[in-house]
Backbone as CSV, one residue per row, in Angstrom:
resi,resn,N_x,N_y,N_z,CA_x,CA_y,CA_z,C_x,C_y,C_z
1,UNK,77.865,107.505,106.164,78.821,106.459,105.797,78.103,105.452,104.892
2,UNK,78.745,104.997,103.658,78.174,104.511,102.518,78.453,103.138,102.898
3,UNK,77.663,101.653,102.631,77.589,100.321,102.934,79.063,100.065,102.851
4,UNK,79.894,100.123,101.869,81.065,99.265,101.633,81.914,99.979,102.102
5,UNK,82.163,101.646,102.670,82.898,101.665,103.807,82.495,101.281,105.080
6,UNK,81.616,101.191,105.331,81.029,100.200,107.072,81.489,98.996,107.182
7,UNK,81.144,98.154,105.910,81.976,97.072,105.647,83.736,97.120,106.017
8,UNK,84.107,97.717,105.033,85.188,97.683,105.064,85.546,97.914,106.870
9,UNK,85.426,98.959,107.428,85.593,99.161,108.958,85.707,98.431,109.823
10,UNK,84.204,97.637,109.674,84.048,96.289,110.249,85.215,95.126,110.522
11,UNK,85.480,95.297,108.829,86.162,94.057,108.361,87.835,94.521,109.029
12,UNK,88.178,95.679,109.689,89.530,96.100,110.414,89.463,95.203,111.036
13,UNK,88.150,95.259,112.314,87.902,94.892,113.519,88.700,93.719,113.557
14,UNK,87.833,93.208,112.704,87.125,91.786,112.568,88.669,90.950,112.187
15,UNK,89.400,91.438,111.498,90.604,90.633,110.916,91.612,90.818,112.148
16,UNK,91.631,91.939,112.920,92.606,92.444,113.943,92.100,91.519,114.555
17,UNK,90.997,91.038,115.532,90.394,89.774,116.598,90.972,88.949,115.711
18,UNK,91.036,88.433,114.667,91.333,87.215,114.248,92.889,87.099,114.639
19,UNK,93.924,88.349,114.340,95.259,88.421,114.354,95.401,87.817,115.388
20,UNK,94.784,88.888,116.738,95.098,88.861,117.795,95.087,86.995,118.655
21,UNK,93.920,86.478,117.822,93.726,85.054,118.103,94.997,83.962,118.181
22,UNK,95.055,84.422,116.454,96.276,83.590,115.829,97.657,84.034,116.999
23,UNK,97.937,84.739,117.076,98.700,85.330,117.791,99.257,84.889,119.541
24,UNK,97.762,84.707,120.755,97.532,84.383,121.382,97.381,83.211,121.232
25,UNK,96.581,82.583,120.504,96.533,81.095,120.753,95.579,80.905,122.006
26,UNK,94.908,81.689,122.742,93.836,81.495,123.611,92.744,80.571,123.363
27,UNK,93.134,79.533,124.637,91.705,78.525,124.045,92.201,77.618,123.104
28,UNK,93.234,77.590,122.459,93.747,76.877,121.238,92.898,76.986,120.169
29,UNK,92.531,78.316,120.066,91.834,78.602,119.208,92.344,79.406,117.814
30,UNK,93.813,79.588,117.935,94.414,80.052,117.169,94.203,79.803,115.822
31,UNK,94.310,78.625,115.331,94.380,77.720,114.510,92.711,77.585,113.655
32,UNK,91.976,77.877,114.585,90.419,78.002,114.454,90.337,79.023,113.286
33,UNK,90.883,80.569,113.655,90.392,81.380,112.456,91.270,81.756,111.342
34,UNK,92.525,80.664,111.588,93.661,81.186,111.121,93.380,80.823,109.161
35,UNK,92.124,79.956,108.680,91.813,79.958,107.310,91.117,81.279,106.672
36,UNK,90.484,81.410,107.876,89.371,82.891,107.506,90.678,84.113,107.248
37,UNK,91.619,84.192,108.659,92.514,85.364,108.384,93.365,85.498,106.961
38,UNK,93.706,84.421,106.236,94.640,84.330,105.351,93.768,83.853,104.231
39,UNK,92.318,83.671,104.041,91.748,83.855,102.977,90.881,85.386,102.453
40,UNK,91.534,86.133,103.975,91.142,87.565,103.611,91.874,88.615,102.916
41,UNK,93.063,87.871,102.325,93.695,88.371,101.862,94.064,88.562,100.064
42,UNK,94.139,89.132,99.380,93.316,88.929,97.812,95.214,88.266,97.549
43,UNK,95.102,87.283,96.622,96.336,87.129,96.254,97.468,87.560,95.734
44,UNK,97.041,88.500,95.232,98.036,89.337,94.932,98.280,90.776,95.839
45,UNK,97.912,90.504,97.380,98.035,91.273,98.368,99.446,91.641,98.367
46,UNK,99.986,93.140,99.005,101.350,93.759,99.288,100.620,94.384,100.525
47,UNK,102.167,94.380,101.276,102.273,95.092,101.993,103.945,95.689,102.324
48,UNK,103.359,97.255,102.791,104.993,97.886,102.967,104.434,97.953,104.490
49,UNK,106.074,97.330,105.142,105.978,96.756,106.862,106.522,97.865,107.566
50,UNK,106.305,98.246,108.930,107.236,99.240,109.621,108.670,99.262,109.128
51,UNK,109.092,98.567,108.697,110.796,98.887,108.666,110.451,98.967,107.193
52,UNK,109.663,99.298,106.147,109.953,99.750,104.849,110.139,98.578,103.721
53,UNK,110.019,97.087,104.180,110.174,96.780,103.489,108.888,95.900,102.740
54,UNK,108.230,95.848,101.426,107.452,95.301,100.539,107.566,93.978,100.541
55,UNK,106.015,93.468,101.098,105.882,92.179,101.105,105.189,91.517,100.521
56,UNK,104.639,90.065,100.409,103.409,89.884,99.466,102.608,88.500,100.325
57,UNK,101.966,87.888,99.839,100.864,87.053,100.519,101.949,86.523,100.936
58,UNK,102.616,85.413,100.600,103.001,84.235,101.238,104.307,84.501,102.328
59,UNK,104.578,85.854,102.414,105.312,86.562,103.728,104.079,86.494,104.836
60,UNK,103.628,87.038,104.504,102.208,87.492,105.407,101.732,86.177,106.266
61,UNK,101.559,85.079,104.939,101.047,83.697,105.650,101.953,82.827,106.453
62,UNK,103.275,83.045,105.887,104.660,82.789,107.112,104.134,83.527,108.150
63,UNK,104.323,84.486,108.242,104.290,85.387,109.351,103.244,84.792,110.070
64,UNK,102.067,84.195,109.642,101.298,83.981,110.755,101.446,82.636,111.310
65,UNK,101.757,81.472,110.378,101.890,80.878,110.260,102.787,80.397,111.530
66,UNK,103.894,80.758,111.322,105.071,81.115,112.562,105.017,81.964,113.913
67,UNK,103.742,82.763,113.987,103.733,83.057,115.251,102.531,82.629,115.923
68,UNK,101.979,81.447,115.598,100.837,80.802,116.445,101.439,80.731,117.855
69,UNK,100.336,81.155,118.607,100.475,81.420,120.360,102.033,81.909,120.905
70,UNK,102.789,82.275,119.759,104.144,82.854,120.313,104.220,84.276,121.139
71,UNK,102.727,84.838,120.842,102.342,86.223,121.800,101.232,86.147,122.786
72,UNK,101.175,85.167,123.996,99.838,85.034,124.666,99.285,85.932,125.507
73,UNK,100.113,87.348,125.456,99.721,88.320,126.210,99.577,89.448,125.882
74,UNK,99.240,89.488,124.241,98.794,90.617,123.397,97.644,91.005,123.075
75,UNK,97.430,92.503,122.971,96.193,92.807,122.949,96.371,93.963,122.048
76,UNK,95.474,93.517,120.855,95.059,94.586,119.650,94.212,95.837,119.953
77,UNK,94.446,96.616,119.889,92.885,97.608,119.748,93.548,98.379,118.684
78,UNK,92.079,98.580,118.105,91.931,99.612,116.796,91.395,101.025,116.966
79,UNK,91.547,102.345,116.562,90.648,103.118,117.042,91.139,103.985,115.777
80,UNK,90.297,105.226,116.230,90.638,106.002,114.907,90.551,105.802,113.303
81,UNK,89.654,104.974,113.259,89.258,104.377,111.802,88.807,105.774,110.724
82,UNK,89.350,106.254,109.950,89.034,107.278,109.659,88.946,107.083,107.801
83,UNK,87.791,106.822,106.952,87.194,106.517,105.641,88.166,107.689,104.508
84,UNK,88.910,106.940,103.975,89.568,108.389,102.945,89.119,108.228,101.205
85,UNK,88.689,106.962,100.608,87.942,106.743,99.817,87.129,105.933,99.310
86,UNK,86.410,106.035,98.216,85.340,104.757,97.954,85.307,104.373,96.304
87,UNK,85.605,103.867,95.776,85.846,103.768,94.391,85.033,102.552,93.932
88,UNK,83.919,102.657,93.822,82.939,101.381,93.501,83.334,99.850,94.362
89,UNK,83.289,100.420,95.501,83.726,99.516,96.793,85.005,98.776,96.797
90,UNK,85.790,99.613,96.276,87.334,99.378,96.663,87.661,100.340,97.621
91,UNK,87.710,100.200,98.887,87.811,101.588,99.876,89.544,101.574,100.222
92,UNK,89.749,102.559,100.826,91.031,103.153,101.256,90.546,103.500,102.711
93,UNK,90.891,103.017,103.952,90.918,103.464,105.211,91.945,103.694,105.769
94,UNK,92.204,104.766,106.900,93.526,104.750,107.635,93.050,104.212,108.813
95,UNK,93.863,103.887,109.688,93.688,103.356,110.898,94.378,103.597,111.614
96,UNK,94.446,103.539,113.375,95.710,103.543,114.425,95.565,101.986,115.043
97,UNK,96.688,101.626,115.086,96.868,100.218,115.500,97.914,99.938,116.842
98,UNK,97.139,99.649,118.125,97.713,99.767,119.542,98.130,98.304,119.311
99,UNK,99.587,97.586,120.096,99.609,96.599,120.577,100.167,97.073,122.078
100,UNK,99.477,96.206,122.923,99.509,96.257,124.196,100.395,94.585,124.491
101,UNK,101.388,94.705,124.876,101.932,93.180,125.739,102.798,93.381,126.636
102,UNK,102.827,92.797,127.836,103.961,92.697,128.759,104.362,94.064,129.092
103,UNK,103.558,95.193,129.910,104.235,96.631,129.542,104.714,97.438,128.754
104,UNK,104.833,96.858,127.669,105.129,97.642,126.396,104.233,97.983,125.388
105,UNK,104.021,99.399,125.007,103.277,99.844,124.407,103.585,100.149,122.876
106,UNK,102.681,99.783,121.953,103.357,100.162,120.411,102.463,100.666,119.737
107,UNK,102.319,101.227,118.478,101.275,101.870,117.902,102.124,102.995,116.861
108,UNK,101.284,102.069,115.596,101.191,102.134,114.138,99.671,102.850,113.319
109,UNK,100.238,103.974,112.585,99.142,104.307,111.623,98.859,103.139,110.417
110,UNK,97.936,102.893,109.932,98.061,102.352,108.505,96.830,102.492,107.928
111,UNK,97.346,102.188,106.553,96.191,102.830,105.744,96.026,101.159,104.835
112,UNK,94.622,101.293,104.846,94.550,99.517,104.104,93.221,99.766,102.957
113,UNK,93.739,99.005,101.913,93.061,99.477,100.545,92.105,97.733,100.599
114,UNK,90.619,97.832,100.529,89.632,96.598,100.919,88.960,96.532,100.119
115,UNK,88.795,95.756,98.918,87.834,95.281,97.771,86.654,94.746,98.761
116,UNK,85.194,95.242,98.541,84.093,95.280,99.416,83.358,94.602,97.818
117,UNK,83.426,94.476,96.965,82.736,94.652,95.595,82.221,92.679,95.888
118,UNK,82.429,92.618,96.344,82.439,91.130,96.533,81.819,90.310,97.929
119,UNK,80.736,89.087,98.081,80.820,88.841,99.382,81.861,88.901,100.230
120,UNK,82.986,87.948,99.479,84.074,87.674,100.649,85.354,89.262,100.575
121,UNK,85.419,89.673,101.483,86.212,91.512,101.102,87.397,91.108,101.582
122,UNK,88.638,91.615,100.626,89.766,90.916,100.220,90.167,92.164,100.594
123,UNK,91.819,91.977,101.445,92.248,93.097,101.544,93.693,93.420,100.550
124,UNK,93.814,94.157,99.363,94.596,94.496,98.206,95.915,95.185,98.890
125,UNK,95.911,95.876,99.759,97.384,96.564,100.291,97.344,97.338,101.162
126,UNK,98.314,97.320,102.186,98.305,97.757,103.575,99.613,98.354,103.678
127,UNK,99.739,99.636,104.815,100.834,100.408,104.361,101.020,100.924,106.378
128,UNK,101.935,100.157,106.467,102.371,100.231,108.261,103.498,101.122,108.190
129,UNK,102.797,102.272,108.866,103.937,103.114,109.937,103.795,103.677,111.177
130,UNK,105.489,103.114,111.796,105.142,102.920,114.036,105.476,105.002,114.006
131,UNK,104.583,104.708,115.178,104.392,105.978,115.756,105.160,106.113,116.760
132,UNK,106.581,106.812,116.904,107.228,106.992,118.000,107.050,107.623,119.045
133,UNK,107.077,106.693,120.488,106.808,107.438,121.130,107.763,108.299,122.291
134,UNK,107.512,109.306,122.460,108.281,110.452,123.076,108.388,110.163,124.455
């Protein structure tokens, strides 16, 4: 595994704990990483959401924006991180994305495109689809 996909991998983790923060609001700490989460995002970030529809930064920053500690019993895990390209450290990863809350179980593939070319690694476009379960 080449530096700027490790990076990039990392940087799943690392932004999902932050979600999960913003999200929870544990500690009132929400608010704590919520500059780091939304400056990880390159500005001219898209994303296509489970229901199909194309979004861009300042959806994204609503979105978080608006759900500070509105989920205090959610829990992220990532697994299945699986490297699909490397283009002078612009990587392409897929991922599986569990949310765990209140008995209910959910879980999304996505594939997220991460400019590494740079200290701060900006994430360019993310592509969510839920995995039904049987």
């Amino acid at each position: 595994m080449n530096k700027a996909i490790m990076l990039a991998s990392e940087n799943i983790h690392t932004l999902h704990k932050w979600i999960q923060q913003v999200f929870t609001d544990r500690n009132g700490k929400g608010l704590d990483v919520m500059g780091e989460l939304i400056s990880s995002f390159d500005q001219e970030f898209t994303m296509v959401t489970q229901q199909g529809r194309v979004i861009g930064l300042p959806e994204v920053k609503q979105l978080f924006t608006s759900s500070l500690g509105k989920r205090p019993k959610l829990e992220i895990i990532i697994e299945d991180v699986v490297p699909i390209f490397d283009d002078n450290g612009i990587v392409t990863i897929r991922y599986c994305e569990s949310h765990h809350e209140c008995h209910l179980y959910k879980r999304r593939i996505s594939t997220v495109i991460i400019d590494t070319s740079n200290e701060q690694l900006r994430w360019l476009y993310l592509h969510e689809t839920p995995i039904s379960e049987r």
